[in-house]
N, CA, C and O atoms as a GROMACS GRO file, in nm:
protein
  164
    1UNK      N    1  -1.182  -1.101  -3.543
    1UNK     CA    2  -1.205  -1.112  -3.400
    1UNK      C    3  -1.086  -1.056  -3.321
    1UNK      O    4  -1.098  -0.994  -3.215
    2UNK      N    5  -0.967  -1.083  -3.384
    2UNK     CA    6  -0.841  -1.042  -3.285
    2UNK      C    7  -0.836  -0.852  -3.330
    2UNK      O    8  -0.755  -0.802  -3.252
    3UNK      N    9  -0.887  -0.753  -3.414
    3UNK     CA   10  -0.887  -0.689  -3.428
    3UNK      C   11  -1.027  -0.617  -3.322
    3UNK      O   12  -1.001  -0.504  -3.279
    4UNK      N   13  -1.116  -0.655  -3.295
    4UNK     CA   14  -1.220  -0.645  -3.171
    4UNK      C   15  -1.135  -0.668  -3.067
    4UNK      O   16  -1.057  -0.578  -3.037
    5UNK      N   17  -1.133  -0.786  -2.997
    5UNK     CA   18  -1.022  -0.762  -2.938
    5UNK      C   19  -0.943  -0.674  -2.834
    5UNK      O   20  -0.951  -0.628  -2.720
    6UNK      N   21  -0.845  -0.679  -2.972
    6UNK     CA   22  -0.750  -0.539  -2.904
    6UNK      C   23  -0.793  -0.402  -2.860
    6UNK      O   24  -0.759  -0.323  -2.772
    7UNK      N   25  -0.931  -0.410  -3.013
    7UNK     CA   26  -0.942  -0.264  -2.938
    7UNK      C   27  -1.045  -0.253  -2.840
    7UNK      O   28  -1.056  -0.144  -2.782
    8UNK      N   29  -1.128  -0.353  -2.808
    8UNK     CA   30  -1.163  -0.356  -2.656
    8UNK      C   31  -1.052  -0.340  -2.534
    8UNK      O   32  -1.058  -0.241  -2.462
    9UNK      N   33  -0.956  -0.436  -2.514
    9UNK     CA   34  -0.815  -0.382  -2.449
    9UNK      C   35  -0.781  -0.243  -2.444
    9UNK      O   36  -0.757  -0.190  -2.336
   10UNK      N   37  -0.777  -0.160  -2.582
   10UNK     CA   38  -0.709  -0.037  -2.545
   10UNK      C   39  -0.782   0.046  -2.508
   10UNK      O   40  -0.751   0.153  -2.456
   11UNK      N   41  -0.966  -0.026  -2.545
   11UNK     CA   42  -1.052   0.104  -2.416
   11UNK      C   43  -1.020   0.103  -2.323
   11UNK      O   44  -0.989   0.201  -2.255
   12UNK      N   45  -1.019  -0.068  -2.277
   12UNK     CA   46  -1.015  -0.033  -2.102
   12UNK      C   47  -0.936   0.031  -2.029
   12UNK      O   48  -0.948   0.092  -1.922
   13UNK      N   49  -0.764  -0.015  -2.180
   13UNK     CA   50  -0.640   0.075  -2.061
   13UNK      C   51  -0.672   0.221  -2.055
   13UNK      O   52  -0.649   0.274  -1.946
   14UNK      N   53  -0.735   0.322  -2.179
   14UNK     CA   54  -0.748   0.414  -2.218
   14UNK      C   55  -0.827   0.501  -2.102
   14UNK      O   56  -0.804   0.612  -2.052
   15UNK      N   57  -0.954   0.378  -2.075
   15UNK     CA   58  -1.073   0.447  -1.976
   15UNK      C   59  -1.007   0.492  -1.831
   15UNK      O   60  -1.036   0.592  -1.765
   16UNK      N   61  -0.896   0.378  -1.797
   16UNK     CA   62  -0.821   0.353  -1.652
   16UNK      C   63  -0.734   0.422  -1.660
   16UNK      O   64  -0.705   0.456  -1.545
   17UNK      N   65  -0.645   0.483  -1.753
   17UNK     CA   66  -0.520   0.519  -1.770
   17UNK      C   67  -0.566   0.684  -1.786
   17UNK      O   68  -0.511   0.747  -1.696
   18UNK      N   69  -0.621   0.741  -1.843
   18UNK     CA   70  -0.658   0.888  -1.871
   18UNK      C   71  -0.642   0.955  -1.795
   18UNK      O   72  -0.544   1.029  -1.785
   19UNK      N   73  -0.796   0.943  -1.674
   19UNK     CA   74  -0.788   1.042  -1.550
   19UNK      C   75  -0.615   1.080  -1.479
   19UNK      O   76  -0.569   1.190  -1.451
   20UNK      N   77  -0.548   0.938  -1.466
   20UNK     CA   78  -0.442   0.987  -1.382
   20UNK      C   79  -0.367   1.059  -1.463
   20UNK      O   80  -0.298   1.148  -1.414
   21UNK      N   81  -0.366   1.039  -1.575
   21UNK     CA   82  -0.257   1.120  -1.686
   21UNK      C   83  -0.299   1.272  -1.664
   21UNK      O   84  -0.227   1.356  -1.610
   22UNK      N   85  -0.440   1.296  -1.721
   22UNK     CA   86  -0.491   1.402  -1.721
   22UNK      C   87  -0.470   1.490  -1.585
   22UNK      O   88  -0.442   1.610  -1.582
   23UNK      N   89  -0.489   1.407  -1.477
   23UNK     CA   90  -0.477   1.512  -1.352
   23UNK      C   91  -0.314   1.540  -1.355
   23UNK      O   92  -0.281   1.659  -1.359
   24UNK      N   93  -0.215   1.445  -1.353
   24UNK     CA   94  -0.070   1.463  -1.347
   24UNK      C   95  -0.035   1.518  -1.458
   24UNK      O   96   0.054   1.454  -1.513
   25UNK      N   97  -0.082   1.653  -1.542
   25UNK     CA   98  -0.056   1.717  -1.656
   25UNK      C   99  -0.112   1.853  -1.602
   25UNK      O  100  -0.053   1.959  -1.622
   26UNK      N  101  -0.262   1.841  -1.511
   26UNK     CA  102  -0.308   1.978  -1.497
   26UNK      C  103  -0.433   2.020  -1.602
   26UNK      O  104  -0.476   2.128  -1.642
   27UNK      N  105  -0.467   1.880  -1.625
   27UNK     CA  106  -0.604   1.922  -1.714
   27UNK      C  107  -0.715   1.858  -1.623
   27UNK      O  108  -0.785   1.768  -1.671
   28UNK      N  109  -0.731   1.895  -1.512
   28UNK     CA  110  -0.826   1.835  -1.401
   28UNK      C  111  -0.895   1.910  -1.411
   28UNK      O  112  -0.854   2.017  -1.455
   29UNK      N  113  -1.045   1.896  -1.375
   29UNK     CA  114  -1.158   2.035  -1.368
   29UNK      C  115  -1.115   2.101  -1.271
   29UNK      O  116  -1.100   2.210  -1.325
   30UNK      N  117  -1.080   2.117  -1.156
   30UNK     CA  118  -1.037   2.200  -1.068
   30UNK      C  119  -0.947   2.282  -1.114
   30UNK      O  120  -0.954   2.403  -1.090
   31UNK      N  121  -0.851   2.229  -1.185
   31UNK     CA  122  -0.713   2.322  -1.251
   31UNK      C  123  -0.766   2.402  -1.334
   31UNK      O  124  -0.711   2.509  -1.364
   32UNK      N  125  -0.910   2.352  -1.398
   32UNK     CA  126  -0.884   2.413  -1.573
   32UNK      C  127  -1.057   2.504  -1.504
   32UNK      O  128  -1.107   2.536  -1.612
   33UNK      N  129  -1.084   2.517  -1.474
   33UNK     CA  130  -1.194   2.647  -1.383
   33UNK      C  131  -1.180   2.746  -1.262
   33UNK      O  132  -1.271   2.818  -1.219
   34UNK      N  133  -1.072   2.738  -1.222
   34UNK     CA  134  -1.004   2.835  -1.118
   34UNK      C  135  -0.884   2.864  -1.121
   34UNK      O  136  -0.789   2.786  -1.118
   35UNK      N  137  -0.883   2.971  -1.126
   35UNK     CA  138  -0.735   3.098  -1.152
   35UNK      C  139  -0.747   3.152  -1.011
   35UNK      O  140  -0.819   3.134  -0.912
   36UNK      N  141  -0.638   3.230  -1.049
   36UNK     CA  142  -0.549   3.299  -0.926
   36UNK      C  143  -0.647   3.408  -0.850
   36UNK      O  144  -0.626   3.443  -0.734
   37UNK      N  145  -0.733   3.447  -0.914
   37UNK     CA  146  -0.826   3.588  -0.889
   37UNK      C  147  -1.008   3.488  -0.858
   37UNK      O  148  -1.122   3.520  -0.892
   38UNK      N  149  -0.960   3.378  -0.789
   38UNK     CA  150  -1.074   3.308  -0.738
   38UNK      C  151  -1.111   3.390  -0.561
   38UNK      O  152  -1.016   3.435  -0.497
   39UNK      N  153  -1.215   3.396  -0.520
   39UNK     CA  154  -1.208   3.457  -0.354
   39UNK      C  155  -1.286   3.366  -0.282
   39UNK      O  156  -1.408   3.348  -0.277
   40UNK      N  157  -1.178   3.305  -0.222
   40UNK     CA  158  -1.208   3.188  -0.099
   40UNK      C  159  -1.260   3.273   0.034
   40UNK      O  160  -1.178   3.323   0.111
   41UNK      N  161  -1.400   3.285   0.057
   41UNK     CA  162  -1.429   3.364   0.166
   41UNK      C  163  -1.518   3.273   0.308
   41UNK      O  164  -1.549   3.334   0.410
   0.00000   0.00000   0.00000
């Protein structure tokens, strides 16, 4: 049971904790589908 548990815990931090990691690294969908040669018209 204490092995369930925990790793219920480290989904949740995992689920909550990701996005901000991921955006403060630069693996955001916005970052990772538009380059420099995009035309904002």
């Amino acid at each position: 049971m204490k092995a369930f548990l925990a790793a219920a815990a480290a989904m949740v931090v995992i689920a909550f904790a990701a996005p901000a990691v991921l955006n403060q690294i630069g693996f955001s969908a916005a970052d990772t589908t538009s380059g420099p040669a995009v035309r904002l018209d």
